[in-house]
C-alpha positions as CSV (number, residue, x, y, z in Angstrom):
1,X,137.7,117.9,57.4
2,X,135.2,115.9,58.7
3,X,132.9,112.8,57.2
4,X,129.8,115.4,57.0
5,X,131.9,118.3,54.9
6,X,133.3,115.3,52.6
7,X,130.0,113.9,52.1
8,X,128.7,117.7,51.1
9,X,131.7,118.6,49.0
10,X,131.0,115.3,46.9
11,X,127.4,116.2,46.8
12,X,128.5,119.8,45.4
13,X,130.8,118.1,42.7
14,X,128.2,116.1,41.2
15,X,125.6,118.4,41.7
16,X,127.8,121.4,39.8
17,X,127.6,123.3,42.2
18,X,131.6,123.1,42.7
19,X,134.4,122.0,40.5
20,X,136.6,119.4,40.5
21,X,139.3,121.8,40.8
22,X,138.1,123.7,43.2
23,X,137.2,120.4,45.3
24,X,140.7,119.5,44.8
25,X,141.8,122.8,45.5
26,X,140.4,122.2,49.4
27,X,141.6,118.2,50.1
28,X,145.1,119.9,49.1
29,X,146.4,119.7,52.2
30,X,145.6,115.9,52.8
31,X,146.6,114.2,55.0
32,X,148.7,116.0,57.2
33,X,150.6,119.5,57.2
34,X,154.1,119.7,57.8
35,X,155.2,121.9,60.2
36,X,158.6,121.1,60.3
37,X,158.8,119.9,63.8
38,X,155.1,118.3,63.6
39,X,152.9,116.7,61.1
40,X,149.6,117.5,62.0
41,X,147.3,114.9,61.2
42,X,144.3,117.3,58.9
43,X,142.6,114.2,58.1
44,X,142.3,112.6,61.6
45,X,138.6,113.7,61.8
46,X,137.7,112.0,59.0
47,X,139.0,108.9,59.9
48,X,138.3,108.7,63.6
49,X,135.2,111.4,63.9
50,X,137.4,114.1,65.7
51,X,140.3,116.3,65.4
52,X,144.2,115.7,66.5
53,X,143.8,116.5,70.1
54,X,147.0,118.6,71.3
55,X,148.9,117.0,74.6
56,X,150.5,120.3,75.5
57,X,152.9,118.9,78.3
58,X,156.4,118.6,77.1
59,X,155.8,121.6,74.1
60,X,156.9,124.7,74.1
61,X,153.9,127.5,73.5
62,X,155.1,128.4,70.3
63,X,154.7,125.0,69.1
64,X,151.3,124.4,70.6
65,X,150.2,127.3,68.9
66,X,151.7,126.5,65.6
67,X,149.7,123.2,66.3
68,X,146.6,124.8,67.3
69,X,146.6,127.2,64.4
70,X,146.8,124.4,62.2
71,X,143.5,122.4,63.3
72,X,141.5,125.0,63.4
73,X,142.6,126.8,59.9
74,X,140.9,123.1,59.0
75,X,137.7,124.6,60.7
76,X,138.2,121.6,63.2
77,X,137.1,122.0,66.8
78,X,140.3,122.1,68.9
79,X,140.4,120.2,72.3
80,X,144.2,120.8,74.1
81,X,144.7,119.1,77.5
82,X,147.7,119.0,80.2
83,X,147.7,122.9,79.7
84,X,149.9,125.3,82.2
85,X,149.7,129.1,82.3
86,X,152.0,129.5,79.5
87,X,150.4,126.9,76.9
88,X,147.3,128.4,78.0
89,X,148.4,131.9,77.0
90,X,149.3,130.8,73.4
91,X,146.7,129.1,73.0
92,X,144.4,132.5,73.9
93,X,146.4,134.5,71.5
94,X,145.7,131.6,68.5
95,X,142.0,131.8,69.5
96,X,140.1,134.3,71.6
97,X,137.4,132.1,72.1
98,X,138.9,129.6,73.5
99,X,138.0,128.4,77.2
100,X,139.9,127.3,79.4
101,X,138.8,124.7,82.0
102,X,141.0,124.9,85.1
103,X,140.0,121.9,87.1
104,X,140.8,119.4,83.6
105,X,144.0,121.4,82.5
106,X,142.2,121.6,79.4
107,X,141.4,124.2,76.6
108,X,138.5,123.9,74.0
109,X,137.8,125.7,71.4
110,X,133.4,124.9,69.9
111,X,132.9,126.5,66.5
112,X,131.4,123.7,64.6
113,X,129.4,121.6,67.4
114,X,127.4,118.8,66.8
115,X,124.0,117.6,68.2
116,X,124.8,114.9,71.2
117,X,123.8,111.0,70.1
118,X,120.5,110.0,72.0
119,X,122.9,108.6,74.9
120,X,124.4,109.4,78.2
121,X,128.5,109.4,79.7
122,X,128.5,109.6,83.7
123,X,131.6,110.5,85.3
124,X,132.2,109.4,88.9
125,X,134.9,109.9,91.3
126,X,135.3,108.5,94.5
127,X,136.8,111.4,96.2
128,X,137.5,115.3,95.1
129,X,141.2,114.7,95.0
130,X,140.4,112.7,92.1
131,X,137.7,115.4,90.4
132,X,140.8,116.7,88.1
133,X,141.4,113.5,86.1
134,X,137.2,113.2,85.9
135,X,137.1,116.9,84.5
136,X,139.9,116.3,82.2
137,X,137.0,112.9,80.6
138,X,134.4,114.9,81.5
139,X,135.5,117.6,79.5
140,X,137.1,115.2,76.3
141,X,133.7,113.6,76.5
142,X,131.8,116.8,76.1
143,X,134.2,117.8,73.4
144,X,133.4,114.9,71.7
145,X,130.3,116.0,71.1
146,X,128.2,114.2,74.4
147,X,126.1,114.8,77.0
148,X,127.7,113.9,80.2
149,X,126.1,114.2,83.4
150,X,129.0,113.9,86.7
151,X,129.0,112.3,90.2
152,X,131.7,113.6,92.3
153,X,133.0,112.2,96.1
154,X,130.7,109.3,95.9
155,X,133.5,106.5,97.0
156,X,133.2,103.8,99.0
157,X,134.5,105.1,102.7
158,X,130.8,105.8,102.1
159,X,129.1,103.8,99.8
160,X,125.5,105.4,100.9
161,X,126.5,108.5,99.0
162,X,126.6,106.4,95.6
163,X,123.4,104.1,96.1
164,X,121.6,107.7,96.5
165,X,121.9,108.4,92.7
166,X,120.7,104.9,91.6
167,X,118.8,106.5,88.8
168,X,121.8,108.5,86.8
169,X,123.5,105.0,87.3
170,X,120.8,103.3,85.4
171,X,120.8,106.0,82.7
172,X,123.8,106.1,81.5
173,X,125.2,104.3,78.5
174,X,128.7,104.0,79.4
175,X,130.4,105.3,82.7
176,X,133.9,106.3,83.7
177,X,134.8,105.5,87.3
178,X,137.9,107.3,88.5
179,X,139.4,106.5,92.0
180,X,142.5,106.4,93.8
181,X,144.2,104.9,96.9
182,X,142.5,100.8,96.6
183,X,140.4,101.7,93.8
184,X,137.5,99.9,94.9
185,X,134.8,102.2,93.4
186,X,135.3,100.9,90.0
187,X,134.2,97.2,90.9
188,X,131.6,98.3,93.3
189,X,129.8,100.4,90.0
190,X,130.6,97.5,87.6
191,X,128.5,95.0,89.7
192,X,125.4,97.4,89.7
193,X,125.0,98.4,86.2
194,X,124.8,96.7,82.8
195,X,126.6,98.9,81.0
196,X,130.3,98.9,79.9
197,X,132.6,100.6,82.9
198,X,135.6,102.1,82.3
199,X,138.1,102.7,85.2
200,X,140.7,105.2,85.6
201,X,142.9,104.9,88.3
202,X,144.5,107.9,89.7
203,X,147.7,109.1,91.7
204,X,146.4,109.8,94.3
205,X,147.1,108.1,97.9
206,X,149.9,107.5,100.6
207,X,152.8,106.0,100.2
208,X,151.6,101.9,99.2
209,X,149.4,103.8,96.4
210,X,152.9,103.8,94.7
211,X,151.5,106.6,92.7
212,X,148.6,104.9,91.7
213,X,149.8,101.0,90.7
214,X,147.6,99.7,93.5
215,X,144.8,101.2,92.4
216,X,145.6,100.3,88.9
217,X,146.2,96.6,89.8
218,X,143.4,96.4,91.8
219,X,141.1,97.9,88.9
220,X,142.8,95.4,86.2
221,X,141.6,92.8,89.0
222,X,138.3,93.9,89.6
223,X,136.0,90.6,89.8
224,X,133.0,93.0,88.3
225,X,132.8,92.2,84.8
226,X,132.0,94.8,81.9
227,X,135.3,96.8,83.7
228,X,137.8,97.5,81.4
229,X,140.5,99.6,82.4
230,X,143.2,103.1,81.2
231,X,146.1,104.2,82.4
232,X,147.1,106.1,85.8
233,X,145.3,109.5,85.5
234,X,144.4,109.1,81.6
235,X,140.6,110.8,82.1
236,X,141.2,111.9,78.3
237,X,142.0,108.4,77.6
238,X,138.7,107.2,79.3
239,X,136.5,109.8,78.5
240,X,137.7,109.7,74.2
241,X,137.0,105.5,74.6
242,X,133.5,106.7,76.0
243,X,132.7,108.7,74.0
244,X,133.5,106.1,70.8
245,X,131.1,103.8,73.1
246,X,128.1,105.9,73.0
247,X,127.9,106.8,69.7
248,X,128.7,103.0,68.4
249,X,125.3,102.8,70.7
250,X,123.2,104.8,68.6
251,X,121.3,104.0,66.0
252,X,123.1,104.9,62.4
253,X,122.0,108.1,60.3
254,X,119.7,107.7,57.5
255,X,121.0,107.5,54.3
256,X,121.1,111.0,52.9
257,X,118.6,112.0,49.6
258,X,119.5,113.0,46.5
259,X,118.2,116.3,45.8
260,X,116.9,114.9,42.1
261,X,115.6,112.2,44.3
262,X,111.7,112.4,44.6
263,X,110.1,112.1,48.8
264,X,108.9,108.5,49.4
């Protein structure tokens, strides 16, 4: 359930138009199902704006479907990410429309979307190695109900690529900077924009990248400030904490009118 169906079903109750059994009839399953080897967490929309998001690695495809047939019995939309071939095939025979985005390791399923808040996430990543941890917050980001706009291989082995989209720099209410080996791209962006940067440091690199700890370190040092940083390859991580950013940054919804209420 999420805040805008609670909001109507409480309008509905005191309007008469549903009864309090009936409402209680539908918040039965608050606030989590029990699936034996999973409590799925029904009410996390509600509380944090979006649905449990499924992190298939480590689950067997019977269990991420169970999972997935769960949220979106709940009407939720359904965002799964780490997906192989076989969490990918469960997850098709749960939901035909689901689609699968290769590049991010992650599924989504849209049946309830939401207009995007006034604002802007950019995704960057300094080289195309790192492009699959920027899909995967490119694609949460978008899930989340934003519009994202992406600037791939833009690192600073040549920095004259980035200064050549100056204006979806300045655009953007929040950005995500993902970059691997030294990590340098992260502090370069944060000291050209005055918006909050958030930094994922990936795996990627030779041997002293020790699988992405330089790049973290060197992130979690960065001497641009407005940089705050995620873990080694977490683009969910950074593009969900974006995504939070951006709508804090718009302006709140209008009160919503009784319908016994007269127009000002």
């Amino acid at each position: 359930m999420k805040p805008a169906d609670l909001r109507q079903l409480l309008d509905d109750v005191r309007d008469g138009r549903v009864s309090p059994d009936e409402a209680a009839s539908r918040l039965r399953h608050a606030p989590f199902e029990d699936l034996g080897f999973a409590k799925v967490d029904t009410h996390r929309a509600l509380r944090c704006g979006f649905a449990e998001v499924i992190y298939c690695a480590g689950k067997t495809p019977e269990r991420i479907a169970a999972i997935a047939r769960t949220i979106l019995e709940r009407d939720h939309d359904l965002l799964a990410t780490r997906v192989d071939k076989a969490a990918w095939r469960a997850l098709r025979r749960v939901a035909r429309d689901a689609e699968l985005h290769e590049d991010a390791r992650c599924v989504t399923v849209r049946r309830r979307p939401a207009p995007p808040p006034p604002g802007r996430i950019l995704v960057l990543s300094a080289g195309t190695s790192d492009i699959p941890v920027a899909e995967e917050a490119r694609v949460t980001a978008e899930s989340l109900g934003n519009a994202v706009d992406t600037l791939y291989d833009v690192g600073v082995a040549g920095i004259h690529r980035l200064f050549g989209h100056a204006d979806l720099l300045r655009k953007a209410n929040v950005l995500v900077v993902v970059a691997g080996m030294e990590g340098a791209l992260a502090s370069v962006v944060g000291g050209l924009v005055d918006r909050p940067v958030i930094a994922v440091p990936t795996s990627v690199g030779y041997g002293a990248s020790f699988g992405g700890v330089a790049a973290l370190l060197a992130m979690l040092n960065s001497c641009a400030a407005g940089v705050t940083v995620v873990n080694i390859d977490n683009g969910f991580g950074a593009g969900y904490a974006a995504a939070l950013v951006n709508r804090a940054a718009a302006p709140p919804p209008a009160p919503r009118r009784r319908a016994s209420e007269p127009r000002a």
